[in-house]
C-alpha positions in Angstrom: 171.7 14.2 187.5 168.6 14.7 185.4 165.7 17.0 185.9 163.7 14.2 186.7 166.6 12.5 189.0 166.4 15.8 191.2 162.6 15.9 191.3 163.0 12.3 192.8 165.8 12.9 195.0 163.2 16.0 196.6 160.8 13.9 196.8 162.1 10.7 198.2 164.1 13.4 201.3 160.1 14.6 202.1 158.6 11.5 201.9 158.3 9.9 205.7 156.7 6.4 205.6 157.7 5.5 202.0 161.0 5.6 200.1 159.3 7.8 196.7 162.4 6.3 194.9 161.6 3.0 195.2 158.3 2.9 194.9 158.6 5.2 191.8 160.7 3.2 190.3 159.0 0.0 190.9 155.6 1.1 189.7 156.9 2.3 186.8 158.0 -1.3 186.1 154.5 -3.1 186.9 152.9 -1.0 184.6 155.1 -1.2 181.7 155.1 -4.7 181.6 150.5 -4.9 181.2 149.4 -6.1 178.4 151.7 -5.4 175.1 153.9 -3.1 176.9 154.1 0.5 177.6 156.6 2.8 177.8 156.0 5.4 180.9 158.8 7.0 182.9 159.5 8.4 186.1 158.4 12.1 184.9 155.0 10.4 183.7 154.3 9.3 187.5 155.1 12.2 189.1 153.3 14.1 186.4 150.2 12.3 187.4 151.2 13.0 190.9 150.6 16.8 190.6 147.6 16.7 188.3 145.7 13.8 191.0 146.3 15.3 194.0 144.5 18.5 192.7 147.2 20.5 193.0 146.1 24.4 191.4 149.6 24.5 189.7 150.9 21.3 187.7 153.9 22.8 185.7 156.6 20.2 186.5 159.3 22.7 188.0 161.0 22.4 191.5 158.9 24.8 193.1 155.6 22.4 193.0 157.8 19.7 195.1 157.8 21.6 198.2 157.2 19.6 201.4 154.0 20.2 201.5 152.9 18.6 198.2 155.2 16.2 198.6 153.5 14.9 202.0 150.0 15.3 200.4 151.0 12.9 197.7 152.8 10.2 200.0 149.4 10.0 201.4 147.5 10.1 198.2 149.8 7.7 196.7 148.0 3.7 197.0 144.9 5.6 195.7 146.7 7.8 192.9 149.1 4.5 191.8 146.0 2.6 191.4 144.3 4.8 188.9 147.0 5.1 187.0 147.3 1.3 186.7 144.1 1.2 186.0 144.1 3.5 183.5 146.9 1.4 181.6 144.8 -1.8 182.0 141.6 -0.1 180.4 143.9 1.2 177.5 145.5 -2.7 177.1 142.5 -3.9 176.9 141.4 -1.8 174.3 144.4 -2.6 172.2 146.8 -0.3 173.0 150.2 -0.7 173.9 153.9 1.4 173.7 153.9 1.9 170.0 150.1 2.7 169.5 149.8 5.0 172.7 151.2 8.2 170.7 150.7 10.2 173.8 151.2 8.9 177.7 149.6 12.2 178.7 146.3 11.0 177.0 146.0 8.6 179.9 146.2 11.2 182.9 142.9 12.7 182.3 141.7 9.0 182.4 143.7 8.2 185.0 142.0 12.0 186.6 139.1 10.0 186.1 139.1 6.5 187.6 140.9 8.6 190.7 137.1 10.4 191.0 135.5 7.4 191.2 137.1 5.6 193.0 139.5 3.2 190.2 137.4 0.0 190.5 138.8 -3.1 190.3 137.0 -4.2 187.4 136.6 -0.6 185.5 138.1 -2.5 182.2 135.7 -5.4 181.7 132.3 -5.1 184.0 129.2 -4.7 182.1 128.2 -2.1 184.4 131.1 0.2 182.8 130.6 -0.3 179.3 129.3 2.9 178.3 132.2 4.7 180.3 134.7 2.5 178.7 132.9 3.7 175.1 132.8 7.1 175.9 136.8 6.9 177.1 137.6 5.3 174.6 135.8 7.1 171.3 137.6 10.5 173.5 141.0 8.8 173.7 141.5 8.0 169.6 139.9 11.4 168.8 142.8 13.4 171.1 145.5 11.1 169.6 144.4 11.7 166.4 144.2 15.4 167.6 147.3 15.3 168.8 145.6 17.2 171.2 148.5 16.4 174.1 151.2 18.3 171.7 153.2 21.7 172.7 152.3 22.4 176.1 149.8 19.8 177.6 149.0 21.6 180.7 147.1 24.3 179.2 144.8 21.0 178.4 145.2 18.7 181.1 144.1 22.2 183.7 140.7 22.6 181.7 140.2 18.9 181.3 140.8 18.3 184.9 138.0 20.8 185.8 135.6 19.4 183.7 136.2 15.9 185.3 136.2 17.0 188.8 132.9 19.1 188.6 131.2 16.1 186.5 128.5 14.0 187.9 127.4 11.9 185.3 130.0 9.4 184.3 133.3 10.4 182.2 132.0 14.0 180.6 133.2 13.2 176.9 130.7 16.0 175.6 131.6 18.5 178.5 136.2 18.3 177.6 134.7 18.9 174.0 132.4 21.6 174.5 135.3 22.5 177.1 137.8 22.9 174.5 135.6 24.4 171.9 136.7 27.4 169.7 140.4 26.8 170.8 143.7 25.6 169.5 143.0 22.1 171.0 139.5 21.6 170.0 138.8 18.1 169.8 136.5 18.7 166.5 137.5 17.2 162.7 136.4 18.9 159.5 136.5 17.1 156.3 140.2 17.8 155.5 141.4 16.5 158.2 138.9 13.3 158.1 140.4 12.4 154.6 143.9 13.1 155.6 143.5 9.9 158.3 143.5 7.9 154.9 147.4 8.7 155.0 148.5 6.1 157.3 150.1 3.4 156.4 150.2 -0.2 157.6 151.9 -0.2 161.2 152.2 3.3 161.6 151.7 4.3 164.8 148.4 6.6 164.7 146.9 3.6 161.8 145.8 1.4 164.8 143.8 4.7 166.5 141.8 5.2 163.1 140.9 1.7 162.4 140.2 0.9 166.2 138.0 4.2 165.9 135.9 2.5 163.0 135.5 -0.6 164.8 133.2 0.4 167.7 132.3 -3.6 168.2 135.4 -5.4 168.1 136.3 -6.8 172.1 139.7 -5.6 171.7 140.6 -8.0 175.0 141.2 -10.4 171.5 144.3 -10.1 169.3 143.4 -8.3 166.3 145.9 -7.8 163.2 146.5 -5.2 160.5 145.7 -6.6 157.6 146.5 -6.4 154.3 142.7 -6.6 152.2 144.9 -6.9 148.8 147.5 -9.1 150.1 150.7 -7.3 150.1 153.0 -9.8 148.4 151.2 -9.2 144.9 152.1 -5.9 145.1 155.9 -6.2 143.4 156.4 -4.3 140.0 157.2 -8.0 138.2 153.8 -9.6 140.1 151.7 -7.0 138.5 153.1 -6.9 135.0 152.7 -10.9 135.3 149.0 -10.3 136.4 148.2 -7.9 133.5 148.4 -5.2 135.3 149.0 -1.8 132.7 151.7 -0.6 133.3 150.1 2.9 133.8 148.6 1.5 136.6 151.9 -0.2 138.3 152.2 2.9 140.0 149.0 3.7 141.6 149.3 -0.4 143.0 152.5 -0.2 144.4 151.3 3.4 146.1 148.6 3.0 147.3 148.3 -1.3 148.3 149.9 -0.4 152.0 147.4 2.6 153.1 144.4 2.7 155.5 142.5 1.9 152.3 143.8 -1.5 152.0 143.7 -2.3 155.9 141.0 -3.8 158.0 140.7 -5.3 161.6 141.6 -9.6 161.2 141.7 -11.6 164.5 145.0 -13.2 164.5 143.5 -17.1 163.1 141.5 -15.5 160.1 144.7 -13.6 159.8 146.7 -16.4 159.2 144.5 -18.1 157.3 144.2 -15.4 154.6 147.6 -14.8 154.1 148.9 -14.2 150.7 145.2 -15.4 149.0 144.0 -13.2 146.4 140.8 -11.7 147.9 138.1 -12.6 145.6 139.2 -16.4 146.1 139.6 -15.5 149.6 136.5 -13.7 150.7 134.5 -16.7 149.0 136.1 -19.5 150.6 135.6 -18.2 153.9 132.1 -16.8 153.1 130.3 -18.8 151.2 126.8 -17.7 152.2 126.0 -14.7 150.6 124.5 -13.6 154.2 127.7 -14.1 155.8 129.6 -12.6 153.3 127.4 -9.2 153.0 128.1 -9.1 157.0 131.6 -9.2 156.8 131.7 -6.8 154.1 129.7 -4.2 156.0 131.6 -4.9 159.3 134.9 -4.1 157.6 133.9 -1.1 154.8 134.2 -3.4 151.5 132.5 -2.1 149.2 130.3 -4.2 147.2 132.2 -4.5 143.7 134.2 -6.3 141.7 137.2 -8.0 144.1 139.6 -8.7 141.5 143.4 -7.2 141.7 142.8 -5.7 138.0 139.8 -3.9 139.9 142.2 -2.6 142.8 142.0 1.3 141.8 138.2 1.0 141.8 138.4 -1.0 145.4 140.7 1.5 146.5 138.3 4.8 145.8 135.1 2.8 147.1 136.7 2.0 150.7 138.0 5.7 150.7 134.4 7.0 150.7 133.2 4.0 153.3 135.6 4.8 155.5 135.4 8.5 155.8 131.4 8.3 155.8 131.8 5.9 158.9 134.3 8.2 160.3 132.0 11.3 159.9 129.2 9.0 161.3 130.7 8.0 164.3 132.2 10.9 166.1 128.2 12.3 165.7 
């Protein structure tokens, strides 16, 4: 039997109305199946059981499973199993899913939260929320990208949670960071770490946090892509040389064409439409108002040069500096 198993079996003998292992198991199933799919676990749910019902000590051992707790919980647990959910549907609907979530125990302080206030039922879309859901969200991508969750989480989620509970003005993004100030988990960049972001690659799993990051605008509800700016089937050794490319600059092409750099943010139909056209034939069939095309160049950090592939190395350094300037600009 596993560690988790046990903490189950504990729990489901102290429970009296409900049967913890079913419902357990069953909620762990309705939310994993939101959206694009997540991929939370038994010990996640009973994590978020400790931490909600305001339990002083969260550690997941034995000990905190008494029958006590466990009774406080099976009353707590319509109200604690809907701000979870909840929690999962905000984060769907702001793009994330199993393979972009990079920590599940970013979601319990939101989940902490929409338990506060009372998880309503329409936390994730209402007007009346959006400034939460901004504030949540801008928080969320900058502890992922923190890796703030890391080593031992409850020395974060135990500050955190205090902050939350003794807020009275909406979700306290600038109380957790002042919070966590001066620590190991400060949730501050400097400019090393900023330019290091530019080392993801297409479909990594921390690309999506960074480029979602830079694209405060975008309804995320919609089906956005990773795209390839420089589409990536010029980017073979034989394409290049065919294309005039020197050949001392074959290699900065081929390492460099599936970075950050070379990414933006394509709704799936534009997406599809681009495909494998070269960009400066691209961008001016689909813009052809200067207007129009100036827009989507700011809106996406293209920097307002030459767009031809023998130009790539220049594109490449421009977007650099775009993107960390936007970067710097928008976690002020």
């Amino acid at each position: 039997m596993s560690y988790s198993d046990l903490l189950l079996s504990i729990a489901t003998a102290q429970w009296k109305e409900k049967d913890a292992r079913e419902e357990i198991t069953s909620f762990v199933d309705e939310v994993n199946s939101i959206g694009g799919g997540f991929n939370i676990n038994k010990d996640f749910v009973l994590k978020n059981c400790l931490v909600l019902s305001g339990f002083k000590d969260i550690a997941f051992k034995v000990d905190n499973f008494n029958q006590e707790n466990m009774l406080a919980i099976e009353k707590q647990w319509d109200d604690i199993t809907k701000a979870i959910k909840a929690s999962v549907i905000l984060l769907s609907c702001l793009g994330y899913h199993r393979d972009t979530l990079t920590s599940n125990n970013a979601l319990i302080p939101i989940a902490t939260y929409l338990y506060k206030i009372g998880s309503p039922n329409n936390f994730s879309e209402s007007s009346k929320y959006e400034s939460e859901r901004q504030k949540i969200f801008k928080w969320l991508v900058m502890v992922l990208l923190k890796r703030t969750f890391s080593g031992q989480p409850d020395n974060v989620l135990r500050p955190i949670r205090e902050v939350i509970n003794n807020s009275e003005n909406g979700f306290p993004f600038n109380e957790i960071i002042a919070k966590l100030k001066g620590g190991t988990k400060a949730i501050s960049f400097d400019s090393d770490e900023i330019e290091n972001l530019l080392s993801y690659k297409y479909a990594q799993a921390y690309t999506y946090s960074v480029l979602a990051f830079i694209y405060p605008s975008l309804d995320f509800r919609n089906k956005f892509h990773q795209d390839h700016i420089f589409p990536k089937k010029l980017f073979t050794a034989k394409r290049l040389k065919k294309r005039g490319i020197a050949d001392d600059d074959i290699k900065f092409y081929l390492d460099n064409y599936n970075y950050l750099a070379n990414i933006q943010l394509l709704e799936g139909v534009p997406n599809q439409e681009k495909s494998g056209t070269d960009f400066d034939v691209w961008i001016k069939e689909k813009y052809p108002n200067k207007d129009d095309r100036k827009a989507y160049m700011k809106r996406n950090y293209i920097p307002d040069i030459d767009f031809s592939l023998e130009n790539f190395k220049e594109f490449i350094e421009e977007r650099k500096k775009l993107i960390v300037s936007a970067f710097k600009d928008l976690l002020t």
